[in-house]
TORBALO-856223 format. One record per residue: residue in three letters; x, y, z of N, C-alpha, C, O, CB in turn. Coordinates in steps of 0.1 Angstrom, whole numbers, m for minus. Glycine has a CB too. Layout:
N
+---------+-------+-------+-------+-------+-------+-------+-------+-------+-------+-------+-------+-------+-------+-------+-------+
! residuo !  n_px !  n_py !  n_pz ! ca_px ! ca_py ! ca_pz !  c_px !  c_py !  c_pz !  o_px !  o_py !  o_pz ! cb_px ! cb_py ! cb_pz !
+---------+-------+-------+-------+-------+-------+-------+-------+-------+-------+-------+-------+-------+-------+-------+-------+
!     ALA !     X !     Y !     Z !     X !     Y !     Z !     X !     Y !     Z !     X !     Y !     Z !     X !     Y !     Z !
...
+---------+-------+-------+-------+-------+-------+-------+-------+-------+-------+-------+-------+-------+-------+-------+-------+
END
This chain:
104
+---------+-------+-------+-------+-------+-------+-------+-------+-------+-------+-------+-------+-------+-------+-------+-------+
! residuo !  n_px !  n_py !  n_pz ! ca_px ! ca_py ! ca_pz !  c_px !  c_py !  c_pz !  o_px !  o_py !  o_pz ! cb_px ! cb_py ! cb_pz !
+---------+-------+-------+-------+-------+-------+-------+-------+-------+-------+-------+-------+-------+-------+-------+-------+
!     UNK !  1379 !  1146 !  2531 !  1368 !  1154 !  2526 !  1355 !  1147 !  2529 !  1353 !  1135 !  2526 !  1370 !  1157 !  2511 !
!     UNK !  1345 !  1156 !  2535 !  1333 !  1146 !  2539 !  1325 !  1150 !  2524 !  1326 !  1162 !  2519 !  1322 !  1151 !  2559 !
!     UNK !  1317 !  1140 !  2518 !  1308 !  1143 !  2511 !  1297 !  1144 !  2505 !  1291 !  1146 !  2494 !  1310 !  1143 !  2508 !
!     UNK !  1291 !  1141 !  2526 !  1278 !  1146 !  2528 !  1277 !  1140 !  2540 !  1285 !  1133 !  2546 !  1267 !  1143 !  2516 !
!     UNK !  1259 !  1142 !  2545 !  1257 !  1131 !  2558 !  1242 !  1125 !  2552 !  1235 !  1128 !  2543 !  1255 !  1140 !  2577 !
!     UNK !  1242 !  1115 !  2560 !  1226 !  1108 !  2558 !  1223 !  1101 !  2572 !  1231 !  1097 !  2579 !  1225 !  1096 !  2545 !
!     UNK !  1208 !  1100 !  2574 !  1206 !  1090 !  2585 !  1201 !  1076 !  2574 !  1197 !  1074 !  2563 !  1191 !  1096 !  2599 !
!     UNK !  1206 !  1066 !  2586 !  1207 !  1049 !  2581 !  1195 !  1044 !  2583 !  1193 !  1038 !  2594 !  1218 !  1040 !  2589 !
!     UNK !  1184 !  1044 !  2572 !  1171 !  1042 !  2576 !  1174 !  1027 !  2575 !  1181 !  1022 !  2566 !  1159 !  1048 !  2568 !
!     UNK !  1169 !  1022 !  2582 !  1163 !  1000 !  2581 !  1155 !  1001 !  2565 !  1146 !  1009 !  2563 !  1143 !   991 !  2599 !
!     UNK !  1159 !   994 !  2558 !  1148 !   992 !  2543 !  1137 !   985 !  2547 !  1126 !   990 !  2544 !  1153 !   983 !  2529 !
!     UNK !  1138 !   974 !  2555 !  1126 !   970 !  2561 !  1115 !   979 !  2563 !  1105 !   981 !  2556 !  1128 !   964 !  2571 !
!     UNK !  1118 !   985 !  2576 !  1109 !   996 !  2578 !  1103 !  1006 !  2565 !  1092 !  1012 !  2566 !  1116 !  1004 !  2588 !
!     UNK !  1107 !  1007 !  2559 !  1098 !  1013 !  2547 !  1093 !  1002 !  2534 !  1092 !  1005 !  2522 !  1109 !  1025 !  2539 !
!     UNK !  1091 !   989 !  2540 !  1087 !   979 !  2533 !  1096 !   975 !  2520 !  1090 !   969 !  2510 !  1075 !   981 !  2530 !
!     UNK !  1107 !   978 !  2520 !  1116 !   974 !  2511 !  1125 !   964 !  2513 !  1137 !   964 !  2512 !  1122 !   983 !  2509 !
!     UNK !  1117 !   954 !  2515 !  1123 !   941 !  2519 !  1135 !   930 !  2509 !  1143 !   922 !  2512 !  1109 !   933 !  2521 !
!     UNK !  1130 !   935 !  2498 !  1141 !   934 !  2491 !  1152 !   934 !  2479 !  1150 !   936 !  2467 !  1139 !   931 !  2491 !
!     UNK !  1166 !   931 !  2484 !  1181 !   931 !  2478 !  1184 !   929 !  2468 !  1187 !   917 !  2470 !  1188 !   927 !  2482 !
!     UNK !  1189 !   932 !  2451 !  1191 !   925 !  2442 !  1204 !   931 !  2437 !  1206 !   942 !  2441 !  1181 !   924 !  2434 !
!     UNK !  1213 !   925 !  2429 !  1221 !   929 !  2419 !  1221 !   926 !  2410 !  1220 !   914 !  2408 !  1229 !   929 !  2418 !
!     UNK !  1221 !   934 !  2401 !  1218 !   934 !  2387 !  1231 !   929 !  2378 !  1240 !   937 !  2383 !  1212 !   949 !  2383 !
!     UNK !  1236 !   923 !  2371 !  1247 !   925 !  2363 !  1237 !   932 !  2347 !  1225 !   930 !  2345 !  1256 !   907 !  2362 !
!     UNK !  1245 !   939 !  2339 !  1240 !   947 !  2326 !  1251 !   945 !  2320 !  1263 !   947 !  2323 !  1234 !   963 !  2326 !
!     UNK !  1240 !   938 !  2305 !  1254 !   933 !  2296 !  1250 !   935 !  2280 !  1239 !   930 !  2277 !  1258 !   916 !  2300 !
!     UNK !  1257 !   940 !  2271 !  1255 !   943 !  2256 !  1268 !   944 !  2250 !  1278 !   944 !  2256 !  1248 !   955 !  2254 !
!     UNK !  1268 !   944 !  2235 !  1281 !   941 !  2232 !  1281 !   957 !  2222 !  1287 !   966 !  2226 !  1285 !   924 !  2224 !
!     UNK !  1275 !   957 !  2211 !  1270 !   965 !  2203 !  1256 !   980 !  2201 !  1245 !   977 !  2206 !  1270 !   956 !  2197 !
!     UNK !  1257 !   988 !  2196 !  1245 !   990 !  2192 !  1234 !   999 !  2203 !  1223 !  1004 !  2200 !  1241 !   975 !  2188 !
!     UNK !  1238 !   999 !  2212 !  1233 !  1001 !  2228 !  1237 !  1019 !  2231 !  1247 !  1023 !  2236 !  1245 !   988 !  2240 !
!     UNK !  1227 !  1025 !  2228 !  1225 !  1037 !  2237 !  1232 !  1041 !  2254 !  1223 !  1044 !  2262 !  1210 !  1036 !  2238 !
!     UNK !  1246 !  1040 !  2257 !  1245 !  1039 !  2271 !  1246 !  1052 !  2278 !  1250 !  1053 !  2290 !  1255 !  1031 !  2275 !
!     UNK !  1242 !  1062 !  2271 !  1240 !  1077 !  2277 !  1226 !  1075 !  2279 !  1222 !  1082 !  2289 !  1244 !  1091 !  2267 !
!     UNK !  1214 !  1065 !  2270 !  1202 !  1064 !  2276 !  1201 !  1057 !  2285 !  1193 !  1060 !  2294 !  1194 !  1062 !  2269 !
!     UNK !  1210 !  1043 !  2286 !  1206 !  1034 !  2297 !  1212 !  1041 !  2308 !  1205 !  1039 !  2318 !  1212 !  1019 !  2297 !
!     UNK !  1226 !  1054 !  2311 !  1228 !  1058 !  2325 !  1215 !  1066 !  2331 !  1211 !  1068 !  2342 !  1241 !  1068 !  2325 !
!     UNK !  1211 !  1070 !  2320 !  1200 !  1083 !  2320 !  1188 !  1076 !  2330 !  1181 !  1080 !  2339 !  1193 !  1088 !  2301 !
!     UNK !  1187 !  1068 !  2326 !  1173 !  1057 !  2327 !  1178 !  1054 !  2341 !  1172 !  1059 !  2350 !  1170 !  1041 !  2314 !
!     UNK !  1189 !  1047 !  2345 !  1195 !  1045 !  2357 !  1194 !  1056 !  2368 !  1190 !  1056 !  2380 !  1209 !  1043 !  2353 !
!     UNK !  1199 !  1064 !  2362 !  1201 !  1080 !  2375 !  1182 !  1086 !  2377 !  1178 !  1093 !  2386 !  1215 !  1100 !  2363 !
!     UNK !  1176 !  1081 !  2367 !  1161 !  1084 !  2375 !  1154 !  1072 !  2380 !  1142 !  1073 !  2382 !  1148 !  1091 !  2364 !
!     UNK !  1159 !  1059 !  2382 !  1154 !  1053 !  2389 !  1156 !  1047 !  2403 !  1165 !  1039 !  2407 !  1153 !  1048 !  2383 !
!     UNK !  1145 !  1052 !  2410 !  1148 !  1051 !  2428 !  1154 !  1040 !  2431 !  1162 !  1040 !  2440 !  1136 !  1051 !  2438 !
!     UNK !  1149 !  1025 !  2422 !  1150 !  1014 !  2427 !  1171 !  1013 !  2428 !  1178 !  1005 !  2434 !  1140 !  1002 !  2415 !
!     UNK !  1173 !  1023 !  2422 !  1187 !  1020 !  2418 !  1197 !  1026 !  2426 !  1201 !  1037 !  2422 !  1189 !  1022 !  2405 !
!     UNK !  1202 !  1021 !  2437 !  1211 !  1026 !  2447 !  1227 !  1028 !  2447 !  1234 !  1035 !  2454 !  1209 !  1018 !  2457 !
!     UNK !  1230 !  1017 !  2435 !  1243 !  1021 !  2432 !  1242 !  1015 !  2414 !  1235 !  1007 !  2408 !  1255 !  1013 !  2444 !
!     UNK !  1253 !  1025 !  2410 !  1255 !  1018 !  2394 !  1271 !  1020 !  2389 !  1276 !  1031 !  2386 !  1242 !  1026 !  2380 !
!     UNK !  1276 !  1008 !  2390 !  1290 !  1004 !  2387 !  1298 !  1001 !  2376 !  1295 !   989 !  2374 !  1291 !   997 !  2391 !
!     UNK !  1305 !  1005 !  2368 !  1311 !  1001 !  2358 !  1321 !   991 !  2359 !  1332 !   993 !  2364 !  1315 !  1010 !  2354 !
!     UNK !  1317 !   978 !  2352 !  1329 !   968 !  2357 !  1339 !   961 !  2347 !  1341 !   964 !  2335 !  1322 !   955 !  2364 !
!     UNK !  1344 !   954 !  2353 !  1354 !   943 !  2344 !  1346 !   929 !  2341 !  1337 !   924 !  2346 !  1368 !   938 !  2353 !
!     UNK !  1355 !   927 !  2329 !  1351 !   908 !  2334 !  1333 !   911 !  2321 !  1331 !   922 !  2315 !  1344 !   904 !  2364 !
!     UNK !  1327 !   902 !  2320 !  1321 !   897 !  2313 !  1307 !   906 !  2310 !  1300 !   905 !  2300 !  1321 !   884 !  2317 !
!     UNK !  1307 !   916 !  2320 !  1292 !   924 !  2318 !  1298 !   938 !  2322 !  1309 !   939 !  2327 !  1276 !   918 !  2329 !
!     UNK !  1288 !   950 !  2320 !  1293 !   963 !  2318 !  1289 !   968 !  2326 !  1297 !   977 !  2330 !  1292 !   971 !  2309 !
!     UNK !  1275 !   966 !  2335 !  1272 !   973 !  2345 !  1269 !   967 !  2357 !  1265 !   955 !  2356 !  1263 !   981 !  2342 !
!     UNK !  1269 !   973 !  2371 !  1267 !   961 !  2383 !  1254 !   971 !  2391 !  1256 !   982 !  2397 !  1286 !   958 !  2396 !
!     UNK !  1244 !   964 !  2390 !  1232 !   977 !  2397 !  1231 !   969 !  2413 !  1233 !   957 !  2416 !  1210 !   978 !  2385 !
!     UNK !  1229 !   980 !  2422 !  1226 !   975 !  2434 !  1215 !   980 !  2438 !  1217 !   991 !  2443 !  1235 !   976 !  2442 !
!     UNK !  1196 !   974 !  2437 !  1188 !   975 !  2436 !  1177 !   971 !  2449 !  1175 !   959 !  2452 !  1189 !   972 !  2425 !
!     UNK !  1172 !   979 !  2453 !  1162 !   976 !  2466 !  1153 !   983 !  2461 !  1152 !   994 !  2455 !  1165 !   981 !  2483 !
!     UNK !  1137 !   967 !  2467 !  1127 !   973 !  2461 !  1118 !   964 !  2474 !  1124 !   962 !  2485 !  1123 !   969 !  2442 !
!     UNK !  1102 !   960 !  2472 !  1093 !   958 !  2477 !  1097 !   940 !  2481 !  1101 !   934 !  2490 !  1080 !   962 !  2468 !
!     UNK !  1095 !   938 !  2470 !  1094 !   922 !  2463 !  1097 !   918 !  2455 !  1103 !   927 !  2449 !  1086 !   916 !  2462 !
!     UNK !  1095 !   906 !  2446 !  1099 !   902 !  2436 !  1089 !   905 !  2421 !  1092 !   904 !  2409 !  1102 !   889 !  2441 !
!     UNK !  1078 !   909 !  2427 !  1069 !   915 !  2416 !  1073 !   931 !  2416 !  1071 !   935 !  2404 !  1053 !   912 !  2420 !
!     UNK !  1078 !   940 !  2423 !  1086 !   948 !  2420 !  1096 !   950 !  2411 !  1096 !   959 !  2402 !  1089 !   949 !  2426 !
!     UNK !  1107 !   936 !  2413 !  1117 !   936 !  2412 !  1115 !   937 !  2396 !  1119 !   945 !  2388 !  1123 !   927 !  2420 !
!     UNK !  1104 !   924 !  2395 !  1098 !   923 !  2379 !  1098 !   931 !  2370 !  1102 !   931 !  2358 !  1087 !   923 !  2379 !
!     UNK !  1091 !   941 !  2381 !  1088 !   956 !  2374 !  1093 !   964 !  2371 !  1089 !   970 !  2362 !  1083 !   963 !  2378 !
!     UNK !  1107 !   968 !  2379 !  1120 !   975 !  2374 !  1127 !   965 !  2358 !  1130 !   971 !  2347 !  1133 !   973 !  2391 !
!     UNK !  1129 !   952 !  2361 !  1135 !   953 !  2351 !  1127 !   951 !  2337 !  1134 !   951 !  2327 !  1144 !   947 !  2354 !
!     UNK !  1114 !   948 !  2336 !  1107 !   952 !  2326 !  1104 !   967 !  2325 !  1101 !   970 !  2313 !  1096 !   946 !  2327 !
!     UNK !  1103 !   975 !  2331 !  1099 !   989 !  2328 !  1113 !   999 !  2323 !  1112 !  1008 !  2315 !  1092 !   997 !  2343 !
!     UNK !  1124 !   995 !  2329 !  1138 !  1002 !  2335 !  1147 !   996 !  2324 !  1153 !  1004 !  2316 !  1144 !   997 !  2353 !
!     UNK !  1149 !   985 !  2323 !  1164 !   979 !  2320 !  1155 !   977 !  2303 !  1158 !   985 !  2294 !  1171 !   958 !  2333 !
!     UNK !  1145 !   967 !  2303 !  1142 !   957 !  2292 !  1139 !   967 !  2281 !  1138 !   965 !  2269 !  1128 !   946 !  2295 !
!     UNK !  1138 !   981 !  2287 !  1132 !   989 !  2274 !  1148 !  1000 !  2265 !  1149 !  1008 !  2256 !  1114 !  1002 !  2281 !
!     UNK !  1156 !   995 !  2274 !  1170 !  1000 !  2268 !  1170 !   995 !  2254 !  1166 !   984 !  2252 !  1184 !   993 !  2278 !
!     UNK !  1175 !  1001 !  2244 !  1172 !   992 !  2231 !  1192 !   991 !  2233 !  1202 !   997 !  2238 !  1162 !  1004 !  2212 !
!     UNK !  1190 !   981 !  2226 !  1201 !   970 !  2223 !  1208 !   963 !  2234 !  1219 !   957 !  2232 !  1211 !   977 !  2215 !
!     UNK !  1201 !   963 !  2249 !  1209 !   958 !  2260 !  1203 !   947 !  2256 !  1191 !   946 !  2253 !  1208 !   963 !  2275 !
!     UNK !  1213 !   933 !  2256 !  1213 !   922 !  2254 !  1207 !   910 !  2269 !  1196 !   906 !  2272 !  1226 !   920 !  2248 !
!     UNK !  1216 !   909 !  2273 !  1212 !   903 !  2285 !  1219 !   908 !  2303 !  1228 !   915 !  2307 !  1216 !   886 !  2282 !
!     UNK !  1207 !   900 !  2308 !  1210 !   907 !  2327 !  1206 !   893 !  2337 !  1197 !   886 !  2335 !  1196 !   924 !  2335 !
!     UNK !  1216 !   894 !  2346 !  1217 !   886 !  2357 !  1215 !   886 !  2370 !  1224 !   884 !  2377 !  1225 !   883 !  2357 !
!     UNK !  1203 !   888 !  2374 !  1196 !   887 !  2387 !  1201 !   880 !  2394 !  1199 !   867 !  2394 !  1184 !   884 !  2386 !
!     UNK !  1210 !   887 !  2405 !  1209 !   877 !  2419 !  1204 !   882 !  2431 !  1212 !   889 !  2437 !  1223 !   874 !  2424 !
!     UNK !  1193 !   881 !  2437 !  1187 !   881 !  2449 !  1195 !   880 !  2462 !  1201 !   869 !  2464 !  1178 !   871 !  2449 !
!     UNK !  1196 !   888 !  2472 !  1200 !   886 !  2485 !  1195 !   877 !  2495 !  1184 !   882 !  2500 !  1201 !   898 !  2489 !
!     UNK !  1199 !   866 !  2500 !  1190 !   863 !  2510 !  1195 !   868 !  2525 !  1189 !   868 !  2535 !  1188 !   848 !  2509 !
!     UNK !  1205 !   869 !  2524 !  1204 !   877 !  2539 !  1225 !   884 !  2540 !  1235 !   878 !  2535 !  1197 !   860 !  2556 !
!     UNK !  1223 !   892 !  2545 !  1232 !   904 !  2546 !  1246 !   901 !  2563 !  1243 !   903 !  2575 !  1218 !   920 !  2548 !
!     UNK !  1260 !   895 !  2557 !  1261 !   892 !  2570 !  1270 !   905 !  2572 !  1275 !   907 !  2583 !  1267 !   877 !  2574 !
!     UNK !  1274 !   918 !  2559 !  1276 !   928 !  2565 !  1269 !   939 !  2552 !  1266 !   936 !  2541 !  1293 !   928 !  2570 !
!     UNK !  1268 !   948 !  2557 !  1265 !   960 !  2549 !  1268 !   974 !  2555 !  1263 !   978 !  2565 !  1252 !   959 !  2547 !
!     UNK !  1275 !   978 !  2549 !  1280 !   995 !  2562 !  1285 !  1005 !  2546 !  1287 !  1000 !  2535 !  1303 !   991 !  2579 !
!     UNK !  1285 !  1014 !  2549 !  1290 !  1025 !  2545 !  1304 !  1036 !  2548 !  1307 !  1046 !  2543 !  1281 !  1030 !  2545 !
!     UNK !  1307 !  1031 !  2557 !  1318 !  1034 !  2564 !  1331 !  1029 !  2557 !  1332 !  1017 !  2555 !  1317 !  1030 !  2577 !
!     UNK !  1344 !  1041 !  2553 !  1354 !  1037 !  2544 !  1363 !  1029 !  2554 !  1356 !  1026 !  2563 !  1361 !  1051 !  2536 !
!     UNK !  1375 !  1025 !  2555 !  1384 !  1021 !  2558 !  1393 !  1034 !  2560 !  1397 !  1039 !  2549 !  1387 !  1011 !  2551 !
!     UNK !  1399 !  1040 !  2572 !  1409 !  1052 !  2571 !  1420 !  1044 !  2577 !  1429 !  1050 !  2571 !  1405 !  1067 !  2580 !
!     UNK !  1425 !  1036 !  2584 !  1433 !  1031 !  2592 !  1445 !  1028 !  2577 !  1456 !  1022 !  2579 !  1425 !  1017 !  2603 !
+---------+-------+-------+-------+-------+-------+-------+-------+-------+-------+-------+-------+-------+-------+-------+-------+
END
């Protein structure tokens, strides 16, 4: 089943130089129909994962820079009421990235 098409723009070229993942983590108390909500309107946010293991959400986030990056998660994440803490890891460079499933 195809479930959709897109062309594979360079992020570079639209000055979106850079890669982050987010880990999102709370135990209690936490709105998470607002934090998805907040998630699904923000551009910076290219994928949002539900995981195992020690934190609840895995964001995969492309922005400008790191004063961007700032800015997402002060504007986006920090104003979630009751999300406790998040773990920024920065990409420094990509030795694969594809979108293409595995059919074989």
């Amino acid at each position: 089943m195809i479930a959709g098409t897109h062309a594979r723009v360079d992020p570079n070229a639209l000055g979106l130089n850079l890669l982050a993942y987010v880990f999102v983590g709370w135990s209690e108390g936490i709105d998470e129909a607002d934090f998805l909500q907040r998630i699904a309107k923000a551009e910076q946010v290219l994928e949002c994962h539900h995981v195992t293991g020690g934190w609840n959400y895995l964001l995969k986030v492309r922005v400008k820079d790191t004063g961007a990056l700032e800015e997402f998660l002060a504007d986006v994440l920090k104003r979630v009421k009751g999300l406790q803490r998040t773990e920024t890891l920065i990409v420094l460079s990509s030795a694969k990235e594809t979108a293409v499933l595995p059919t074989g």
